[in-house]
N, C-alpha and C positions, 0 to 999 in steps of 0.2 A: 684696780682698774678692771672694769667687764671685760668683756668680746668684743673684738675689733666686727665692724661691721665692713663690711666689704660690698663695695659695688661696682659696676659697668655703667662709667658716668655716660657712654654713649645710652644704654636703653632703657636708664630710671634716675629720677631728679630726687634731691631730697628740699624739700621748702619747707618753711617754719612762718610761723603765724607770727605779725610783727602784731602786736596791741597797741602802740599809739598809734596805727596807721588800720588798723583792723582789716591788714590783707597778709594774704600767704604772697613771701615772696619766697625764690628759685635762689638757694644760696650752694647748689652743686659746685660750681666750678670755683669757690671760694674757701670752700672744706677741703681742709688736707685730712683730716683722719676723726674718723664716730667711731664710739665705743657704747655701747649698751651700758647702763646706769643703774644698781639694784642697792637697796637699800632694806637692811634686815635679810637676804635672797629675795626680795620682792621688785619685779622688773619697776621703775621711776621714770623713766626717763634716755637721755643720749645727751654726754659729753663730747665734745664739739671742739673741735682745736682747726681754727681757719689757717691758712697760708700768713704766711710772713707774722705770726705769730706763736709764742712757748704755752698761752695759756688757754685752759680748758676753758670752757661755757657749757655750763649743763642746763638743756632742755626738756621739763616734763613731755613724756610721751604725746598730751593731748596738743604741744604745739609742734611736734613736726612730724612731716610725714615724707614717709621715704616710698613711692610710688614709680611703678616699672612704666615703661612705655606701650603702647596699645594700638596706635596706627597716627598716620600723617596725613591731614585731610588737607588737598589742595583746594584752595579758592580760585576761582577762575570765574572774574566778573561779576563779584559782588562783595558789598561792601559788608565789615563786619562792625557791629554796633555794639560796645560794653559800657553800659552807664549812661546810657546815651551821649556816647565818644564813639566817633566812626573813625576808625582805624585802617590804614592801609596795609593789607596783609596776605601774605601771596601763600602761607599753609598754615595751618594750627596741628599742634601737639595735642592729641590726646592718651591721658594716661588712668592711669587705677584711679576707683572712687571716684568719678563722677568730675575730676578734673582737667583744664585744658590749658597750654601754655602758649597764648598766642604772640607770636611773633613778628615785631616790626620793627624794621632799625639796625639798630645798635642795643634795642630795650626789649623787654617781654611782660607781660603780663596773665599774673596766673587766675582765674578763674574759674567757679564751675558752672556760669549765666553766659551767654553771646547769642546773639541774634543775627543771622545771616539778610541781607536785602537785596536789590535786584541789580544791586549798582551802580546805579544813578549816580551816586557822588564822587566813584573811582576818576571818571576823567577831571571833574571837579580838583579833586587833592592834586592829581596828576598835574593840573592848571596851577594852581598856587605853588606848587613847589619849584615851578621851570619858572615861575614869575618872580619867585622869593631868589635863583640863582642870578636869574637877569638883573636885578636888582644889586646885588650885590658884585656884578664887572661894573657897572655902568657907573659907578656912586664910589664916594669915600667912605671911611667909618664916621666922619666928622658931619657927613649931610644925613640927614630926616630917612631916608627915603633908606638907606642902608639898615637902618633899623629893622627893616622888613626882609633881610635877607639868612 
């Protein structure tokens, strides 16, 4: 076994490049313990042992990257666009290399593209989401119309 890596899951995330999905996602609070990976003494990679599991996963170096934290960009009335998906998102993570972890939800999505706009569409989501609740007092799960909640 390598070198235990060690980090401060509050000011660096480690993500790994998922290839049937071809996006980096954020798997920090899922890792219980990384260790550096050498094969011959030549660094390879990071084995990977998540939570509530005994067994290693080893990742070549070129899919994960373990990246420190950089600054917290607050959005304040405007709407953030990735893939042309407008996202409702009140800060964005920016970290090492040219990466960002935008956050919404309960969900995040990691990135190094986003495009900020003027806002337009913030009271928009803001309207469908109070309409999606309303919907769902007013209605059973058995009527049409719950479907929308």
């Amino acid at each position: 076994m390598g070198e235990r890596v060690v980090i401060d899951k509050d000011k660096t995330i480690i993500i790994i490049f998922n290839k049937e999905k071809s996006i980096w996602e954020d798997k920090t609070s899922s890792i219980n313990a990384l260790y550096k990976a050498y094969y011959y003494n030549n660094f390879t990679g990071y084995d990977v042992y998540y939570k509530n599991s005994d067994k290693k996963l080893f990742y070549p170096f070129e899919r994960i990257q373990i990246l420190n934290h950089i600054e917290k960009i607050y959005i304040n009335n405007q709407d953030v666009v990735i893939n042309e998906h407008i996202y409702d998102v009140k800060y964005i993570d920016k970290y090492e290399k040219g990466f960002f972890k935008i956050n919404y939800g309960e969900t995040n999505v990691i990135t190094k593209h986003y495009t900020l706009s003027k806002g337009k569409y913030r009271n928009v989501l803001s309207y469908y989401k109070e309409l999606a609740n309303y919907a769902g007092e007013i209605t059973t799960d058995s009527e049409p119309l719950y479907f929308f909640s």
